[in-house]
NURO-480374 format. One record per residue: residue in three letters; z, x, y of N, C-alpha, C, O in turn. Coordinates in steps of 0.001 Angstrom, whole numbers, padded with zeros to 6 digits, always signed. Layout:
// residues N
ALAZXYZXYZXYZXY/...
***
This chain:
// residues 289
UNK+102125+145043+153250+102458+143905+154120+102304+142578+153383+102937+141589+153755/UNK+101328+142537+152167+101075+141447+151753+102268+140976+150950+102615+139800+150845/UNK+102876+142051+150377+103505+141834+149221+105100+141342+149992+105935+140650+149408/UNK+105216+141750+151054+106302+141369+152143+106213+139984+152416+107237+139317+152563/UNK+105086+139493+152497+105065+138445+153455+104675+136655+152067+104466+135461+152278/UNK+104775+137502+150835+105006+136786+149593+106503+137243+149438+107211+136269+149182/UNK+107120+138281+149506+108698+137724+148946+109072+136689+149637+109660+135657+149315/UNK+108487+137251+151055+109283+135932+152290+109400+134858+152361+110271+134110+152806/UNK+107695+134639+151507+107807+132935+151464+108556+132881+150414+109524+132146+150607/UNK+108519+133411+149241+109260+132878+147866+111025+132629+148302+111591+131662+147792/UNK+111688+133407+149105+113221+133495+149844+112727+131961+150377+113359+130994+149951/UNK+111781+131777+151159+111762+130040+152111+111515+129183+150599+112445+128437+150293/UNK+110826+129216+150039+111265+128131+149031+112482+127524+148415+112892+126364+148395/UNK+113121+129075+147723+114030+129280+146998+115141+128530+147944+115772+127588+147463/UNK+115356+128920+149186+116178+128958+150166+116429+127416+150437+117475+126796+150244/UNK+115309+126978+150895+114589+125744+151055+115196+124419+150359+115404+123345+150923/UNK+115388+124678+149260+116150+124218+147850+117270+124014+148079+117682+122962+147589/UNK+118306+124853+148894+119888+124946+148419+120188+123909+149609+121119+123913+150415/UNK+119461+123308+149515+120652+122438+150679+120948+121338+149787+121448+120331+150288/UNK+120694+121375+148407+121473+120437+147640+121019+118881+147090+121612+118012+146450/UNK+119632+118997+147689+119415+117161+146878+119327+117142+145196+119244+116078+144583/UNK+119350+118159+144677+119586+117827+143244+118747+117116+142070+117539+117243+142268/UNK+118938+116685+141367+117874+116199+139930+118447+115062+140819+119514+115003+141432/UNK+117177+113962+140683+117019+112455+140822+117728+111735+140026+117895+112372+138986/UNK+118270+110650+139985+119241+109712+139131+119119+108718+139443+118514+108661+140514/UNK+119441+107634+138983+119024+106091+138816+120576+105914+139631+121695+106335+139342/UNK+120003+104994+140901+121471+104657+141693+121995+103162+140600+121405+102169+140173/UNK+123612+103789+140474+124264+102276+140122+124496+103090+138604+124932+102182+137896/UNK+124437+104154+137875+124536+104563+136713+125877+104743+136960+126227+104988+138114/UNK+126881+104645+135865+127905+104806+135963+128147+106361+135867+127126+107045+135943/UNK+129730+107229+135660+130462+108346+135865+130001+108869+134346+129724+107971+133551/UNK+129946+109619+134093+128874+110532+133166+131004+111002+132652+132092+111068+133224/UNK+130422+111191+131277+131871+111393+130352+131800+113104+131021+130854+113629+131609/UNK+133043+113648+130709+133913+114610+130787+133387+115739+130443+133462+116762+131123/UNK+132436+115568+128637+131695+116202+128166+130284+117151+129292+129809+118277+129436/UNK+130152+115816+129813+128685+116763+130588+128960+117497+131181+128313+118518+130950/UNK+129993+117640+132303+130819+118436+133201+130689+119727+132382+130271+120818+132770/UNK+131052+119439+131391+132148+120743+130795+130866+121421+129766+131041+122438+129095/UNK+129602+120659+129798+128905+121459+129072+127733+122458+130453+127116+123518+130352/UNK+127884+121453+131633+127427+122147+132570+128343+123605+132912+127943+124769+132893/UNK+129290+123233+133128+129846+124465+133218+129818+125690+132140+129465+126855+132327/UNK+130243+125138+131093+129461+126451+130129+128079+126944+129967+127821+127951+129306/UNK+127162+126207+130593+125715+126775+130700+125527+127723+132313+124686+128608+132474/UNK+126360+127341+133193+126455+128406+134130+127184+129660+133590+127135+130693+134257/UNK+127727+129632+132645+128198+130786+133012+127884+131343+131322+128508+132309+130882/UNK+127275+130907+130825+125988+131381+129619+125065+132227+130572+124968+133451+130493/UNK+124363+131398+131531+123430+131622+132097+123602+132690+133072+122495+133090+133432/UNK+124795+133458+133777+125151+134062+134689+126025+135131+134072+126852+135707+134779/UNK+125870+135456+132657+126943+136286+131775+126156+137374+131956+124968+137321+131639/UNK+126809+138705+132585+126186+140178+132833+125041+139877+133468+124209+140548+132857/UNK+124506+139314+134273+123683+139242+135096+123646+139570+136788+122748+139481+137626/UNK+124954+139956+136846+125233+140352+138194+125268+139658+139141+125528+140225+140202/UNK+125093+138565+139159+124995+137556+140244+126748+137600+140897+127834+137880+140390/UNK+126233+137107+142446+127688+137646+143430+128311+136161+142955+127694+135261+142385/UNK+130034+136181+143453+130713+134901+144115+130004+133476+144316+129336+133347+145342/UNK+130105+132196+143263+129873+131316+144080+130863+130319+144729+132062+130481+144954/UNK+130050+129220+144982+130657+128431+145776+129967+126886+145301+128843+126664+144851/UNK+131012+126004+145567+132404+125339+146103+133367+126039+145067+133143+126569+143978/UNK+134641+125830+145876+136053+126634+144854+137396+125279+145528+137649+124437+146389/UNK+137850+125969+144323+139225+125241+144950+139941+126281+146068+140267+127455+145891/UNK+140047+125628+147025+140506+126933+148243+142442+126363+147896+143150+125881+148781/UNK+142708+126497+147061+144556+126456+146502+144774+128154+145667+145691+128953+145477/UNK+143242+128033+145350+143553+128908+144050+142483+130277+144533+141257+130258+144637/UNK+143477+131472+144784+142924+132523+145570+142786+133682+144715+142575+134751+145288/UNK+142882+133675+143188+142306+134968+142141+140527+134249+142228+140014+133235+142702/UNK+140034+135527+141432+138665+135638+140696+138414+136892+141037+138820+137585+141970/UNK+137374+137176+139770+137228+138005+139317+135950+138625+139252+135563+139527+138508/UNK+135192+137832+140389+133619+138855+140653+133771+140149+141736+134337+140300+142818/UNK+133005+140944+140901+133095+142125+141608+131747+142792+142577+131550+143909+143055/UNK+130936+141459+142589+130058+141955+143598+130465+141887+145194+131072+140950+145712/UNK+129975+143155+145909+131216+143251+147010+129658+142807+148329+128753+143634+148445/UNK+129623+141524+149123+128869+141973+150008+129682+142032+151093+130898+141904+150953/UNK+128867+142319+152828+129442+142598+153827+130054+140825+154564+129444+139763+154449/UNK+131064+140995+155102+131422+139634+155679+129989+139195+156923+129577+140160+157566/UNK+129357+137910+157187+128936+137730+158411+129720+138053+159533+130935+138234+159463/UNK+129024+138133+160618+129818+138335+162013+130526+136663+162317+130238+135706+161598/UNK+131410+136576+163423+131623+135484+163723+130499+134483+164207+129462+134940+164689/UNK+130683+133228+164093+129389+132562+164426+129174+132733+165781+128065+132836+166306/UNK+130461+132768+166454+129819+133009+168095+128636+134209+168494+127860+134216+169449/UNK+128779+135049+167572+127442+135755+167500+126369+135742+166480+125560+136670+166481/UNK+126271+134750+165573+125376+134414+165091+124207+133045+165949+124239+132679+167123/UNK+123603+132736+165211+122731+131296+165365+123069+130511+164288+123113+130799+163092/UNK+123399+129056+165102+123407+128417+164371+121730+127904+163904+120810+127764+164710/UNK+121655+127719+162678+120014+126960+162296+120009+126174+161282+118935+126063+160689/UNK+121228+125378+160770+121382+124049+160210+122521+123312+159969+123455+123687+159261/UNK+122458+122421+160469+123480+121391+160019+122959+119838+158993+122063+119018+159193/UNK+123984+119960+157896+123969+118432+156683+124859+118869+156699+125484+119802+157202/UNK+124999+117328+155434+126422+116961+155102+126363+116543+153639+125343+116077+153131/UNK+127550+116739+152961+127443+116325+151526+128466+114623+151343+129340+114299+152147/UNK+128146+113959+150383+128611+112705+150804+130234+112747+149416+130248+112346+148252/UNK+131251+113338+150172+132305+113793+149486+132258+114939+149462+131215+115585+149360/UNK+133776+115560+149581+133808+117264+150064+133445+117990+148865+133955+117603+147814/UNK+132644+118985+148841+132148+119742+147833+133893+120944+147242+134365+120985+146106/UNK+134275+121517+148171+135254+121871+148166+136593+120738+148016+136713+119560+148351/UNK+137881+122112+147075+138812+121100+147028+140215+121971+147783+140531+123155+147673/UNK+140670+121190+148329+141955+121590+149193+142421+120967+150534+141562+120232+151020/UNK+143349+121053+151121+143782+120645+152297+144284+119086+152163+145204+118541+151555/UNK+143167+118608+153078+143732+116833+152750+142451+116101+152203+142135+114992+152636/UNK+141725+116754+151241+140672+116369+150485+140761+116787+149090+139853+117257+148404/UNK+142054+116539+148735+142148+116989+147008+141614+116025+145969+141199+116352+144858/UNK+141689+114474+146593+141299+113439+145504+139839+113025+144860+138825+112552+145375/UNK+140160+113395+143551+138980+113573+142617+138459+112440+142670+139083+111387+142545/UNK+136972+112573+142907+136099+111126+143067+135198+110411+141656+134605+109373+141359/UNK+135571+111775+141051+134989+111371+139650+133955+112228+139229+133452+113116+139918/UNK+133575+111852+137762+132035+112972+137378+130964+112768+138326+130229+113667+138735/UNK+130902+111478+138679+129559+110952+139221+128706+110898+138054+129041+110717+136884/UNK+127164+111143+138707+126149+110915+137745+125859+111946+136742+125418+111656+135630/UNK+126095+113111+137111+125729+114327+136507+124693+115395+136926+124023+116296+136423/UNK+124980+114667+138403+123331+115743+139210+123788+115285+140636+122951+114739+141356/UNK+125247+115501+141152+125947+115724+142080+126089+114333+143092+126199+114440+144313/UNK+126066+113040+142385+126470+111783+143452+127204+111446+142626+127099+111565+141405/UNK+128461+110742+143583+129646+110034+143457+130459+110949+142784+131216+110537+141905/UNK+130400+112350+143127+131335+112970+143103+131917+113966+143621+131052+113960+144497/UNK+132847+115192+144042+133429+115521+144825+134925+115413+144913+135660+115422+143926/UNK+135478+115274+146615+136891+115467+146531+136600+114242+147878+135616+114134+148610/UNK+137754+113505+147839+137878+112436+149126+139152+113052+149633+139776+114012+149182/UNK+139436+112169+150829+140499+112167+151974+141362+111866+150832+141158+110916+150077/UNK+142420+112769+150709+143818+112323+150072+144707+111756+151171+145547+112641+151334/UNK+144934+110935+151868+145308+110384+153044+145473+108725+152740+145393+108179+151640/UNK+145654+108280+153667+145655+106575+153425+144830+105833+154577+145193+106476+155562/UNK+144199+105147+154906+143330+104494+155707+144116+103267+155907+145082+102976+155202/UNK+143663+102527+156922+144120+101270+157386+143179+100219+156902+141981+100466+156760/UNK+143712+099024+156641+142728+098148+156249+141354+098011+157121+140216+097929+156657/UNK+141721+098007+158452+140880+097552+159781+139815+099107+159797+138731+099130+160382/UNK+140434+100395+158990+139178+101408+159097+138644+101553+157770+138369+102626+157233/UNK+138560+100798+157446+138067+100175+156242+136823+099376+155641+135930+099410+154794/UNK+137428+098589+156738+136269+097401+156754+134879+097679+156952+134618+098612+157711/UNK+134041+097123+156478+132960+097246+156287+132102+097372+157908+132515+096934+158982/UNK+130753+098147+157629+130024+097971+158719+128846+097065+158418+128427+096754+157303/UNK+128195+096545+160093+126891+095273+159526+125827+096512+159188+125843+096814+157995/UNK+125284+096970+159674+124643+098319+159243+124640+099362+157918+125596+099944+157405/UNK+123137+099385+157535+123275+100040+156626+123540+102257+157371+122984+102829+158308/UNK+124312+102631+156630+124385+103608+156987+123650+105031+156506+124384+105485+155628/UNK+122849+105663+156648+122337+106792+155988+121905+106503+154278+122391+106966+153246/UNK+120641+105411+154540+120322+105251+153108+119907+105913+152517+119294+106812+153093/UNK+119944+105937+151015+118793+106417+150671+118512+106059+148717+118965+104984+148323/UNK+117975+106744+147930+117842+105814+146622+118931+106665+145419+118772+106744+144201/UNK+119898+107155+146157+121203+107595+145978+122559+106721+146800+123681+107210+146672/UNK+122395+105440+147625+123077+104818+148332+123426+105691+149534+123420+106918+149632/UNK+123732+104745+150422+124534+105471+151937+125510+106111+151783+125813+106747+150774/UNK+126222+105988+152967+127645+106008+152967+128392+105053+153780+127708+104333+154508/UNK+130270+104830+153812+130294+103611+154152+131736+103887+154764+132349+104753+154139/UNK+132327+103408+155715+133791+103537+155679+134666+103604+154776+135044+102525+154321/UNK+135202+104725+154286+136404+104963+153669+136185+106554+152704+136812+107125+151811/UNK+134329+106937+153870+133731+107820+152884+134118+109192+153286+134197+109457+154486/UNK+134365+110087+152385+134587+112034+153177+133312+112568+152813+132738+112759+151741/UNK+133090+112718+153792+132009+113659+153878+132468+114849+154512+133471+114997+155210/UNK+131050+116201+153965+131927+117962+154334+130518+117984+155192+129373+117654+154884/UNK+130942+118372+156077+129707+119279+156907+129497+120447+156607+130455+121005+156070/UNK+128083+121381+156831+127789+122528+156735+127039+122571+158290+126044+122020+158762/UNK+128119+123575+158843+127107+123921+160395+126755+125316+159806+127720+126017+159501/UNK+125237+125927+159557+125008+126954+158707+124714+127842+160238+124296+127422+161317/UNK+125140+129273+159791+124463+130232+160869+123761+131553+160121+123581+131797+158928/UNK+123545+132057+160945+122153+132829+160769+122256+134098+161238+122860+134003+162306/UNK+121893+135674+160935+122273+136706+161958+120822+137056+162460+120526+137980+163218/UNK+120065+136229+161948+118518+136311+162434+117968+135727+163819+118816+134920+164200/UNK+117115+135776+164560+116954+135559+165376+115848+134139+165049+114618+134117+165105/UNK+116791+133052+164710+116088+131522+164492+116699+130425+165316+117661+130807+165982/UNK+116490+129592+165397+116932+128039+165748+116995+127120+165277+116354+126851+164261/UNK+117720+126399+165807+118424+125022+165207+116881+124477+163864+115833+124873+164374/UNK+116711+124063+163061+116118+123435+162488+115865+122650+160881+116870+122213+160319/UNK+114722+122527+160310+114860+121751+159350+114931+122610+157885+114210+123569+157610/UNK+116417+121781+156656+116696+123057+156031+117226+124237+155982+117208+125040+156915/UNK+117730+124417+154891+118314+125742+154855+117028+127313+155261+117442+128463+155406/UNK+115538+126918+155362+114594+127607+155522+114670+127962+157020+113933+128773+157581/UNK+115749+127181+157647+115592+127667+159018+116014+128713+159466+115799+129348+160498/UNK+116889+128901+158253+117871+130213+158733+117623+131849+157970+118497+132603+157543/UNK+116112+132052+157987+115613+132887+157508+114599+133142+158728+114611+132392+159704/UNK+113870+134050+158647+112873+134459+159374+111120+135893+159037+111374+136835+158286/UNK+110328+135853+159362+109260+136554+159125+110019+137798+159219+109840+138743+158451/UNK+110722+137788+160006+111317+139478+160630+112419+139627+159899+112701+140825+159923/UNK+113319+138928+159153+114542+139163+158518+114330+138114+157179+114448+136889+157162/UNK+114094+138734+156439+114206+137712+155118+115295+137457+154269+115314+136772+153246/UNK+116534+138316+155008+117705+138907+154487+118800+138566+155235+119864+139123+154965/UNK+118747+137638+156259+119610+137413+157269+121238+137669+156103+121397+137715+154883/UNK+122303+137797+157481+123580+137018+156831+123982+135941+157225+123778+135731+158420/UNK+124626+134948+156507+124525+133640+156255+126361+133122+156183+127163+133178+155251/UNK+126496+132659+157535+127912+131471+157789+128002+130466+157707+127456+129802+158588/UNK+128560+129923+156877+129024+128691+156941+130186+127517+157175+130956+127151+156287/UNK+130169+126973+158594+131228+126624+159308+131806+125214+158713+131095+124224+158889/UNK+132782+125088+158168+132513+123690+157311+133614+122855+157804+134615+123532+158038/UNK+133730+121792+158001+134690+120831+158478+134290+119330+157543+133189+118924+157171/UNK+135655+118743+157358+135415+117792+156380+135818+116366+157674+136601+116299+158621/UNK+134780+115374+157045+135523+114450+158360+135756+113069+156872+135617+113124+155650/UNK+136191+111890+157926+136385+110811+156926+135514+109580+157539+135488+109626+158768/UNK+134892+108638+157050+134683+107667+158000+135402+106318+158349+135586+105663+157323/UNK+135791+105801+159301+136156+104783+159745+135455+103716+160438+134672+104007+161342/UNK+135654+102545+160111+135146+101499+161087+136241+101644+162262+137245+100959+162067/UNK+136234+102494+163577+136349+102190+164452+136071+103183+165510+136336+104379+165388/UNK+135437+102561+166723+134534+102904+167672+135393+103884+168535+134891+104458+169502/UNK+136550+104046+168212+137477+104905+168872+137852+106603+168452+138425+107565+168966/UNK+137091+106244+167120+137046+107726+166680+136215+108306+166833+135226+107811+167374/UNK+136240+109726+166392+134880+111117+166974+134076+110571+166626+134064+109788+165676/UNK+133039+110931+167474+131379+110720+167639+130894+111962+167396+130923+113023+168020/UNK+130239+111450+165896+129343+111900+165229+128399+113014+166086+128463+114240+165996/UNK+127721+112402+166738+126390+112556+167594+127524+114348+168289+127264+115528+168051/UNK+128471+113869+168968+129531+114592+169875+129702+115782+168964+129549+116894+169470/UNK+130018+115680+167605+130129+116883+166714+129558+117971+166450+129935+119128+166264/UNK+128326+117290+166464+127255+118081+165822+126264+118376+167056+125063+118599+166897/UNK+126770+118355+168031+125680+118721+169260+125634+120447+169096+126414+121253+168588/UNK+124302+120577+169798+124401+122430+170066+123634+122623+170587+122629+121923+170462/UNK+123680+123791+171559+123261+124754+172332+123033+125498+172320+123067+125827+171134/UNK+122598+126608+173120+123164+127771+173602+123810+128387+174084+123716+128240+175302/UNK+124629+129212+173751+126099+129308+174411+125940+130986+174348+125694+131476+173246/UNK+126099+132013+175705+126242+133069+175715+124752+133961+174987+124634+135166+174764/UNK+123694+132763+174738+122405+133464+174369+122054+133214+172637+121040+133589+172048/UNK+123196+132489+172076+123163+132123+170874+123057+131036+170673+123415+130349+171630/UNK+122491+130150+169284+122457+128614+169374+123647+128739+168990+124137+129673+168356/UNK+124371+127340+169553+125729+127207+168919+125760+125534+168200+124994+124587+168381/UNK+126761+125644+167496+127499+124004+167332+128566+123942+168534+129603+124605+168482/UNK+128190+122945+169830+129367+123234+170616+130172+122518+170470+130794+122240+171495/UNK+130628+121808+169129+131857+121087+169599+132735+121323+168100+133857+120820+168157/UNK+132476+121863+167048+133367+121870+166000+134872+122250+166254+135421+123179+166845/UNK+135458+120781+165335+136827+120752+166082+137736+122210+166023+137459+123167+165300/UNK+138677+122139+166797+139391+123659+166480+140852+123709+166283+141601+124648+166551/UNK+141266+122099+165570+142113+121586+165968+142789+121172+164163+143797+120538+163852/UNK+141644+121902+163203+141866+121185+162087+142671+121933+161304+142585+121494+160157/UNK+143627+123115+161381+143845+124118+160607+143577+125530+160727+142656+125976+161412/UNK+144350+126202+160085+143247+127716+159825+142407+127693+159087+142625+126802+158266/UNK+141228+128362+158844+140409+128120+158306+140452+129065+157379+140571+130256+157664/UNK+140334+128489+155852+140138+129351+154600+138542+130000+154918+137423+129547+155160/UNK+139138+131234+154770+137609+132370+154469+137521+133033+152949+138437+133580+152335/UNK+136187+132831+152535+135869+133741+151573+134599+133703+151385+133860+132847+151871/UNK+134164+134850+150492+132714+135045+150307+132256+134123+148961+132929+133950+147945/UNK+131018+133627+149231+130733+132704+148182+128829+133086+147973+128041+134019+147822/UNK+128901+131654+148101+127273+131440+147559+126724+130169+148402+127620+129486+148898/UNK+125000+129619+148712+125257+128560+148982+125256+127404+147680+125408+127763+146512/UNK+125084+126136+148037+125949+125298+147124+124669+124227+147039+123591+124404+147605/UNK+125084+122873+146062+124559+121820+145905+124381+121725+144482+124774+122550+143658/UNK+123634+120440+144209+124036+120429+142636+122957+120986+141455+123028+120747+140250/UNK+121590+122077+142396+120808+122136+141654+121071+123231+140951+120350+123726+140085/UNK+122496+123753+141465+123137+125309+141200+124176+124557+140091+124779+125540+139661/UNK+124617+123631+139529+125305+123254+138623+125408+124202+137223+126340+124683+136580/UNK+124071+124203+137120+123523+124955+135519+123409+126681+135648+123601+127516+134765/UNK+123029+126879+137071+122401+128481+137760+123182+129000+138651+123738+128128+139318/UNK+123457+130070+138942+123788+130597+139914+123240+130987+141213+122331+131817+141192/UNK+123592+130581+142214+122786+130685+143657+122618+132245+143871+123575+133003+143710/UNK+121354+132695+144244+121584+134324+144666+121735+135119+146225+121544+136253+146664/UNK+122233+133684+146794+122653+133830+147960+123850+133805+148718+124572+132809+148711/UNK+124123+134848+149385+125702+135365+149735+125675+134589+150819+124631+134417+151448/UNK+126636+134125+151101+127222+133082+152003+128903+133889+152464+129590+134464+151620/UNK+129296+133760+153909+130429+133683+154225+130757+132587+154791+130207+132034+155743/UNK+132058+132132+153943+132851+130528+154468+134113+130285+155251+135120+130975+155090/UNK+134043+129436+155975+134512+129378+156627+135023+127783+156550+134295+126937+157070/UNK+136621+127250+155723+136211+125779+155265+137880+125443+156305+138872+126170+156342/UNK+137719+124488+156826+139141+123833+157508+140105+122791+157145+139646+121653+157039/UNK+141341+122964+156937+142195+122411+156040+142176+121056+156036+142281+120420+154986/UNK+142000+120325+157557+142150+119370+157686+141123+118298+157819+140042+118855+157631/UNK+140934+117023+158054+140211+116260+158298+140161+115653+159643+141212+115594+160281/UNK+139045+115186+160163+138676+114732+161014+137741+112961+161065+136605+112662+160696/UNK+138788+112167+161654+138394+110542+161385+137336+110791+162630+137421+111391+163702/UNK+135960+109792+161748+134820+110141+162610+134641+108719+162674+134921+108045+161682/UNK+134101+108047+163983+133154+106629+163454+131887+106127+162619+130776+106432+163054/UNK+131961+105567+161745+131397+105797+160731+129833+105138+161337+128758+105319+160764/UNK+129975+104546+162298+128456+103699+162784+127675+104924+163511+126451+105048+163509/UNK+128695+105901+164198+127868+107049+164720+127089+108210+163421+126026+108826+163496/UNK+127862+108178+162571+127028+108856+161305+125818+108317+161215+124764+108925+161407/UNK+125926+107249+160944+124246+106093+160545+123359+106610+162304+122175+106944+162258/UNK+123976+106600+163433+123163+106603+164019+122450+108067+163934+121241+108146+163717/UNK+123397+109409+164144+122602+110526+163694+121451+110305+162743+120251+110541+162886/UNK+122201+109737+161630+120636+109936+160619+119304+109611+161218+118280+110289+161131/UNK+119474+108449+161852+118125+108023+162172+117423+108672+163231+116570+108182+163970/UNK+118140+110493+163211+117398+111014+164561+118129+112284+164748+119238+112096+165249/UNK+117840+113554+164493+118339+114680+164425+117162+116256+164468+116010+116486+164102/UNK+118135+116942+165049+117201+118273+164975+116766+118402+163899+115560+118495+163672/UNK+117824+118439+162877+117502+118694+161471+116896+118015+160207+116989+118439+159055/UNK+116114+116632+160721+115323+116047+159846+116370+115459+158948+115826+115021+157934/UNK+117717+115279+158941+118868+114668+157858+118541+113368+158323+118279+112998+159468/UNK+118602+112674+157165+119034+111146+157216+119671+110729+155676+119443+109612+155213/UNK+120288+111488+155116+121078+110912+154244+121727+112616+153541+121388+113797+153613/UNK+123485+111304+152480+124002+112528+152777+123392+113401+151169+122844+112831+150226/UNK+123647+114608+151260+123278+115853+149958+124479+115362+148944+125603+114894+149128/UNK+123549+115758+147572+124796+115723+146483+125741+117240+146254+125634+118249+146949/UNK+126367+117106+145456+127757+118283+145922+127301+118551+144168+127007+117834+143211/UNK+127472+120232+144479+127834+121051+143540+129043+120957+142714+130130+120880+143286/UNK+128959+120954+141088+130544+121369+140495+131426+121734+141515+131082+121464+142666/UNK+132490+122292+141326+133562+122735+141539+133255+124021+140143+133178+123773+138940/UNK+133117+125499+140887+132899+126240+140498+134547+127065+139834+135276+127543+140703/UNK+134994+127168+138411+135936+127343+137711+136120+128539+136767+137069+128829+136038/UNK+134925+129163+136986+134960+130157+136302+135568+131766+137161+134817+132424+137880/UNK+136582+132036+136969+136782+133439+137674+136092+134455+137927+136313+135196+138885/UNK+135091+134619+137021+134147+135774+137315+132988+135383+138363+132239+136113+139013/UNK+133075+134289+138318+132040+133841+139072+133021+133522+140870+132492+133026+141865/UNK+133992+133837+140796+134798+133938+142242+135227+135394+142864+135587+136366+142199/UNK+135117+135332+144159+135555+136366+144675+136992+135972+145057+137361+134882+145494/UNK+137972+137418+144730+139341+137380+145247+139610+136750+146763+138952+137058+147757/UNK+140401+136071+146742+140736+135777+148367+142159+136535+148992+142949+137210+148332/UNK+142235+136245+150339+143212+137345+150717+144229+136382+150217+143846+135336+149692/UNK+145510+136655+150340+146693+135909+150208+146824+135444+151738+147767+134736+152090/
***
């Protein structure tokens, strides 16, 4: 029992971790050359060569080969899972749909970079807010920003809470693991989705749910992955994830973001840095056509 109840915690640490805040960086550093990218990526997959590690994740959801052959089982639908976390990454970790535009290297430990709204904005959703929005010593975010949600679920018997540690349990250390992802954009104006409205949840039919993720954005690309963030840049995550990512975007008000932060189930108040863009085939699972 003892030795059970030490893997368990070591899974809540490990686990604990992937929601993505990443190596620390000096805010205001400029876009890190081409080189670092590309030497990160060859140390993942130095580091992950015959080691067996499954599918990760973020991918380009355009591009449906790869070539990992670890096979796990799909999660159930979330309506029968629990949901037990929701963040957000500040730029879509994933690339496709109407979030193809490259935001740059960033720093080299997952800020200011990603995929934005390939779309066009209006000057007036644009404009600045008086409010600072979801600070932090990585900067906010601001109108004109894409951010990806992760509504995470769980086949364990947990609840809504803080971290990816929520979605584990004493009784299941092994849960399976969904991830419902919707990309929104922000706007200065008070007429678009509410934040707060998005991300509400319940119980619905005896399960926690997210009750309002839009259903309005696309079909949703599925495949099996990993979870994500940028501390997995260099490593491979050893956690199977089923995804669930939606083509389209959703204009949110950007003052209701700032207000979530300052008050949530989930202890968020600012957004996560984003993982590479994972490029290596072996390290992807095939998708259907």
């Amino acid at each position: 029992m003892k030795k059970v109840n030490t893997l368990w915690l070591c899974g809540v640490v490990i686990l604990a971790g992937c929601a993505g805040s990443g190596h620390h960086a000096t805010k205001g550093h400029g876009p890190v050359d081409d080189q670092v990218i590309a030497h990160q990526n060859a140390m993942l997959t130095k580091n992950t060569a015959g080691q067996g590690f499954g599918p990760q994740s973020p991918r380009d959801l355009a591009t449906a080969a790869g070539n990992n052959s670890r096979i796990f089982g799909t999660a159930p639908a979330a309506a029968t899972m629990n949901l037990c976390n929701i963040h957000f990454h500040r730029h879509a970790e994933h690339k496709g749909g109407e979030f193809t535009r490259y935001a740059g290297n960033g720093d080299g430990h997952g800020y200011n970079t990603g995929y934005r709204y390939s779309g066009q904005l209006t000057p007036a959703e644009l404009r600045p807010v008086d409010m600072p929005l979801c600070p932090s010593k990585h900067g906010g975010v601001a109108p004109g920003d894409t951010i990806e949600v992760h509504y995470v679920y769980s086949s364990a018997q947990v609840k809504p809470g803080v971290t990816l540690a929520a979605c584990i349990s004493k009784a299941i250390g092994n849960p399976q693991l969904r991830v419902e992802t919707q990309v929104y954009v922000l706007v200065n104006d008070k007429t678009a989705q509410d934040f707060g409205h998005l991300t509400a949840h319940g119980v619905k039919n005896g399960y926690h749910q997210a009750l309002n993720i839009p259903s309005n954005t696309g079909t949703p690309v599925h495949y099996a992955g990993s979870t994500t963030g940028p501390d997995f840049n260099e490593v491979a995550s050893p956690f199977q994830v089923s995804w669930s990512v939606r083509p389209k975007v959703v204009k949110v008000n950007a003052e209701s973001v700032g207000v979530w932060c300052k008050g949530n189930a989930f202890d968020e108040d600012h957004a996560h840095g984003v993982r590479n863009l994972v490029v290596n085939p072996d390290l992807l699972s095939r998708m259907a056509p």
